[in-house]
C-alpha positions as CSV (number, residue, x, y, z in Angstrom):
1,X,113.8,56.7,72.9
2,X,116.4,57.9,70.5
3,X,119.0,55.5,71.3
4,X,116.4,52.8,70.6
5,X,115.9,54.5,67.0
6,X,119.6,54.9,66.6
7,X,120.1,51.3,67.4
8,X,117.1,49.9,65.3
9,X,118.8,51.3,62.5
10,X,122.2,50.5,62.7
11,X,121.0,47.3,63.5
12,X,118.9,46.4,60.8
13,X,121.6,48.3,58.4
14,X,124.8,46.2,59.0
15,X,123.3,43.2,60.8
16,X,120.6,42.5,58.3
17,X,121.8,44.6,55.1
18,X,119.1,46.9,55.2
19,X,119.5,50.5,53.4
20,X,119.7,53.3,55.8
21,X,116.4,54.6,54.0
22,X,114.6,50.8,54.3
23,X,116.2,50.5,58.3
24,X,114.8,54.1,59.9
25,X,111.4,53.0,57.9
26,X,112.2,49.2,59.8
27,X,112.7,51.1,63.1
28,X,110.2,53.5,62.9
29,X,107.1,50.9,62.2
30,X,108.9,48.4,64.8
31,X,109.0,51.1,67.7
32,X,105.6,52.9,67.1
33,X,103.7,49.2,66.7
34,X,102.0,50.4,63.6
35,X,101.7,47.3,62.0
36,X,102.8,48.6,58.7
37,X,104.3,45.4,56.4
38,X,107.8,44.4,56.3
39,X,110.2,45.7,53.6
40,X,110.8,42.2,53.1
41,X,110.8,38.8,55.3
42,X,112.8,38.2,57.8
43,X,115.0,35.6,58.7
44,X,114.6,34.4,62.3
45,X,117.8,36.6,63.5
46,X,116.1,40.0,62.8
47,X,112.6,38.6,63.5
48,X,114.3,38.2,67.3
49,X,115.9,42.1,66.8
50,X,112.5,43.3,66.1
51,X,110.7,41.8,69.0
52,X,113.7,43.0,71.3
53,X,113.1,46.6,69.7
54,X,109.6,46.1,70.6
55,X,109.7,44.9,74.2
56,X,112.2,47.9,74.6
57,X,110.6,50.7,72.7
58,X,107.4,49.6,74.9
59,X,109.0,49.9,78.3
60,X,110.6,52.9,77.5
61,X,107.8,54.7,76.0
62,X,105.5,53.8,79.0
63,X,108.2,54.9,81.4
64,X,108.6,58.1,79.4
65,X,105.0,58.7,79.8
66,X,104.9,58.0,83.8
67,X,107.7,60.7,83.9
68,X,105.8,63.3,81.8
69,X,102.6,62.2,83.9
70,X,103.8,62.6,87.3
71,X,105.4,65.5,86.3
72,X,102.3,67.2,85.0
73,X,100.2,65.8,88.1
74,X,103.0,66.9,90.6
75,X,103.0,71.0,88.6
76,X,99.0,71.1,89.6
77,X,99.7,70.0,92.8
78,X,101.8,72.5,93.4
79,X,99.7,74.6,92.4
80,X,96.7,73.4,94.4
81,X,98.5,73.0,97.7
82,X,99.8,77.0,96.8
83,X,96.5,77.7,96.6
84,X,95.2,76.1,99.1
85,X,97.7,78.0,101.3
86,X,96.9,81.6,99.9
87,X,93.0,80.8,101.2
88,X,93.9,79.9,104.3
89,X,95.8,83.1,104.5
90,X,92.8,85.1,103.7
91,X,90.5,83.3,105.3
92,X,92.3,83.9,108.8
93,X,92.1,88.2,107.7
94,X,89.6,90.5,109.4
95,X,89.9,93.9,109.2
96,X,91.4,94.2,106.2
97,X,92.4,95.7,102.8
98,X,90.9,94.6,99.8
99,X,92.5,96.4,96.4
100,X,91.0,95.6,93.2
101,X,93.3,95.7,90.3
102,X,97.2,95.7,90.5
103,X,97.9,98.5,87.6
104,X,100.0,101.3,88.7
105,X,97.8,102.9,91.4
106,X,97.1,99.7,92.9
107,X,100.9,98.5,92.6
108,X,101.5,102.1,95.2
109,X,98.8,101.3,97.5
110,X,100.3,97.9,98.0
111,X,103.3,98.9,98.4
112,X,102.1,101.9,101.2
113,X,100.0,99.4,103.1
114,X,102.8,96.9,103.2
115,X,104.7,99.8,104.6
116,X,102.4,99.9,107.2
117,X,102.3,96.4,107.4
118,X,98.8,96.1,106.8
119,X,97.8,93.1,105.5
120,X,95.5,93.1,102.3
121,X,94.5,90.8,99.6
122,X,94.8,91.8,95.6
123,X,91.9,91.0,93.5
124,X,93.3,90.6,89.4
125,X,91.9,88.6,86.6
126,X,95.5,89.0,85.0
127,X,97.9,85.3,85.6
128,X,100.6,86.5,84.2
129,X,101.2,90.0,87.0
130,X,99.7,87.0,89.4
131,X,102.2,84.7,88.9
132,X,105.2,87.0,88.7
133,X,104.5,88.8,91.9
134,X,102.1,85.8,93.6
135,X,105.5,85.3,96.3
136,X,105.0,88.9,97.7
137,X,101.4,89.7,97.7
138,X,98.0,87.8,98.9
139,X,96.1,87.4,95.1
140,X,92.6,86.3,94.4
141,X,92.5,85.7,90.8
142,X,89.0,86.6,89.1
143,X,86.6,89.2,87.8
144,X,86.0,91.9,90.1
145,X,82.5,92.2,89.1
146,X,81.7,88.8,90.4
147,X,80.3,88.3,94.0
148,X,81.8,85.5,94.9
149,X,85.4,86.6,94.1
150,X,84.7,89.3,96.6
151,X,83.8,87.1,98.9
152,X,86.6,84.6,98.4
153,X,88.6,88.0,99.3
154,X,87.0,88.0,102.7
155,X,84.9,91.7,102.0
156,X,82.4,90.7,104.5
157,X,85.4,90.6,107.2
158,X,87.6,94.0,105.3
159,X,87.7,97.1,107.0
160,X,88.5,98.6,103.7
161,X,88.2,98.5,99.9
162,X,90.3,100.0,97.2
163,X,89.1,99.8,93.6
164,X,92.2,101.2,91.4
165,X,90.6,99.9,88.4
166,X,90.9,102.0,85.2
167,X,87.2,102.1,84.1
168,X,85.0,104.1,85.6
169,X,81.5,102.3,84.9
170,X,84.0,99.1,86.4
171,X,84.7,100.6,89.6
172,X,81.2,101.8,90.2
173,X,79.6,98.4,90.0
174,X,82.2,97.5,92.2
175,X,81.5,99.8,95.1
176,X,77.7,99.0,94.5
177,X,78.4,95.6,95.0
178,X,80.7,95.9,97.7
179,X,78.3,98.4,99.6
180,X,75.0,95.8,99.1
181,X,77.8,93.0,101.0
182,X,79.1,95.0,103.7
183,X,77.1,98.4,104.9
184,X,80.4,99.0,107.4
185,X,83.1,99.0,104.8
186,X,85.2,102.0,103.9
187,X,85.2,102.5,100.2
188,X,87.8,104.5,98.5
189,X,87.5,104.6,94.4
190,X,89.5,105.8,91.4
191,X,88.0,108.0,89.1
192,X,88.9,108.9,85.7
193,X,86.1,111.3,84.7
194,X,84.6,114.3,87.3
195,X,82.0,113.4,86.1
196,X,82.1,109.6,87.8
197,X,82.9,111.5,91.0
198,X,79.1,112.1,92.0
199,X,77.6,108.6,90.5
200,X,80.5,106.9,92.7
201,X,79.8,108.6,95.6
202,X,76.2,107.8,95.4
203,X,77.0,104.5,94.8
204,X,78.3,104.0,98.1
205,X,81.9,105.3,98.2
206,X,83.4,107.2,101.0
207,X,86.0,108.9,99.1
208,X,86.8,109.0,95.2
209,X,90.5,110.2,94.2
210,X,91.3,111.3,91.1
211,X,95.0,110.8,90.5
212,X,95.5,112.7,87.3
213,X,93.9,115.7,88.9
214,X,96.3,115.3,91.8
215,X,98.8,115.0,89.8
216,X,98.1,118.3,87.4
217,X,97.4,120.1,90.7
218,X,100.6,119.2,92.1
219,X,102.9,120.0,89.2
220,X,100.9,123.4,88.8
221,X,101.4,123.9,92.4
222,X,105.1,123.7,92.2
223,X,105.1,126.5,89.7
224,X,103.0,128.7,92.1
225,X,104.6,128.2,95.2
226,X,107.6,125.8,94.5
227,X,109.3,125.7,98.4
228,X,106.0,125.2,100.1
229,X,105.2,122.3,97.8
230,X,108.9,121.0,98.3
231,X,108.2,121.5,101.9
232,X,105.0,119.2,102.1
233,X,106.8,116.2,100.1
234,X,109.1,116.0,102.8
235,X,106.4,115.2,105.1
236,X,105.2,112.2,103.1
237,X,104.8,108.7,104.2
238,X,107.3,106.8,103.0
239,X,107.2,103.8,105.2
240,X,106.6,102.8,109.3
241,X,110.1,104.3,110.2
242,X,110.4,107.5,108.0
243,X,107.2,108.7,108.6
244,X,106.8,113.1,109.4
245,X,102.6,112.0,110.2
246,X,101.3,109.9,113.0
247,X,97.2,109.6,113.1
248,X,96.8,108.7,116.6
249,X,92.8,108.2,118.1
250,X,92.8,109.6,122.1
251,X,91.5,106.0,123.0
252,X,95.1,105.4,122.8
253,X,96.2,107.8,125.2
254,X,93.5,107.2,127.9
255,X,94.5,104.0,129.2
256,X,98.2,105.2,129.9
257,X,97.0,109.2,131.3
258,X,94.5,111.4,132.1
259,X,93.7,113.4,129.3
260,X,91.4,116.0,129.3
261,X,92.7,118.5,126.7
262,X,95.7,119.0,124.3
263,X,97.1,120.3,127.5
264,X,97.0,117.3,129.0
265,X,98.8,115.4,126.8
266,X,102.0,117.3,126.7
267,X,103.3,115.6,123.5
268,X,105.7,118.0,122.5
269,X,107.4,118.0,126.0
270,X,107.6,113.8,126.1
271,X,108.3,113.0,122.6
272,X,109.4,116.0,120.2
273,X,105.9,115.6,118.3
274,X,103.5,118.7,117.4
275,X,99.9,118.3,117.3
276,X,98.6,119.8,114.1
277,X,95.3,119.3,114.1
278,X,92.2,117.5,115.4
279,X,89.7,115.4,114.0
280,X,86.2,115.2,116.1
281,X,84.2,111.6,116.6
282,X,81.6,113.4,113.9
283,X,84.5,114.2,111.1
284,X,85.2,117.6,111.1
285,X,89.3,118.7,110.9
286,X,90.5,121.6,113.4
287,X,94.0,122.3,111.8
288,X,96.3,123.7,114.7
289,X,93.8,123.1,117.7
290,X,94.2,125.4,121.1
291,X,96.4,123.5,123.6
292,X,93.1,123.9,125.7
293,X,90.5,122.1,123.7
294,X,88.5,119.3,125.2
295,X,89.4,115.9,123.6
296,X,86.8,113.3,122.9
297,X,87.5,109.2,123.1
298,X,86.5,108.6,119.6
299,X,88.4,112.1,118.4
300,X,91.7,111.6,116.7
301,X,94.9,113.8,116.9
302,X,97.7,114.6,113.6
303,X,100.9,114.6,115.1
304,X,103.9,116.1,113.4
305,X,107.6,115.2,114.2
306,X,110.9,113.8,112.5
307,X,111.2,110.0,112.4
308,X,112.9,109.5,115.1
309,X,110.3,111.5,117.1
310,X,107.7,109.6,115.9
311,X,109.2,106.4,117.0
312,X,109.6,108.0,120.8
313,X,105.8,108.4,120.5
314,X,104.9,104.7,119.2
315,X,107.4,103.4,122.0
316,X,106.4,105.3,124.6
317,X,102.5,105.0,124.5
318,X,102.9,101.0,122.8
319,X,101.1,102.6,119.2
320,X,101.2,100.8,115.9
């Protein structure tokens, strides 16, 4: 298009003695079909110039505008087929995590669970953190508070919901919506206020963190007892192979032994690993258990090692 307006002018300049003022204005109505008047007649050499300028403005204006049109219908294609793709993803989950929000504390449970190489979906209303980190994680872009995002998530298949949103009276619509869609889902909800703590609860959710007061706690703690504290962030979970922590259910154990007792299982013996505690089928913790109590099939054992013990225990009894 410019090299049509660049020759339109010089033509009608030195061809047809137009001033350069009186041949842009020449070129500008010719091009753009306006229908303005002529600065003056025209003999039949520029009345043939203009029509060539016309034909050719034409053709290349309309090819100009197939370009910009394709290119606009092809950029929503793309973005149709990509999410078309990220349904079909969630719509083949079960069993999954559903986090709602993808602010800081959401940002580190994502990244924990993908350690873990859970799969979960992220529910934000926000396009811009969608589209800058859409290539890593499974998004569902939309209000929280509306069922059918939830649903578009998959919560009727999740095994567990995170809401990591910063608004208390946010998240607890959230778990009472969630609870009303799936009784069997495991609810876990930021709180801001103490005061949230008891109407999310009631609400439905099986546990409620509050990460400030974690955090105060921690930093106090370090004041108060400073290598115990140290000690204890050693043993977080940093990922599937630098793990201190293994949460193994006995179910896992019965098919490759008999195992009656803690006895029985002889971890530290075969793999390095410590059993630290117990958890019973009804929820109650027994931190250090005797080597002689009775395991359950639905009870679940801590186990304590270095990495490299831990991985000796998923290889040996096929865990994870």
């Amino acid at each position: 298009m410019t090299s049509i307006l660049f020759l339109g002018v010089f033509g009608y300049h030195y061809f047809y003695g137009f001033t350069w003022v009186n041949a842009f204005y020449m070129t500008v109505i010719t091009v753009t079909t306006v229908g303005f008047s002529e600065v003056r007649p025209l003999d039949a050499d520029a009345k043939i110039f203009t029509v060539f300028l016309i034909v050719s403005s034409v053709f290349i204006f309309g090819f100009a505008i197939s370009v910009i049109t394709e290119y606009i219908l092809s950029r929503n294609s793309l973005q149709l087929l990509k999410k078309k793709r990220v349904k079909n993803k969630i719509n083949r989950l079960s069993n999954h995590v559903i986090v709602c929000g993808y602010g800081r504390n959401g940002r580190q449970a994502a990244e924990k669970l993908r350690a873990y190489n859970k799969p979960f979906v992220i529910i934000e209303k926000d396009k811009g953190i969608i589209e800058a980190n859409e290539d890593e994680v499974l998004f569902v872009e939309g209000d929280v508070n509306e069922d059918e995002v939830l649903l578009e998530a998959g919560i009727d298949r999740a095994q567990f919901l995170v809401t990591a949103l910063p608004d208390d009276a946010i998240n607890l619509f959230v778990v009472l919506s969630a609870r009303q869609m799936n009784e069997d889902l495991f609810i876990i909800s930021r709180a801001s206020q103490v005061t949230s703590i008891k109407k999310l609860e009631f609400a439905g959710a099986n546990k409620v963190i509050m990460p400030d007061k974690i955090g105060g706690d921690h930093m106090a703690s370090l004041v108060v007892m400073p290598d115990l504290i140290t000690f204890m962030d050693k043993l977080s979970i940093e990922g599937e192979h630098t793990t201190n922590l293994e949460e193994v259910e006995i179910e896992d154990f019965q098919d490759q032994l008999d195992c009656k007792s803690i006895k029985d299982l002889d971890l530290r013996r075969k793999t390095g690993c410590t059993i630290i505690g117990y958890i019973t089928p009804d929820g109650r913790y027994i931190i250090n258990p005797e080597a002689d109590l009775e395991l359950e099939p639905k009870g679940k054992v801590i186990v304590l090692g270095r990495p490299e013990q831990i991985n000796n225990l998923n290889q040996m009894f096929r865990l994870g």
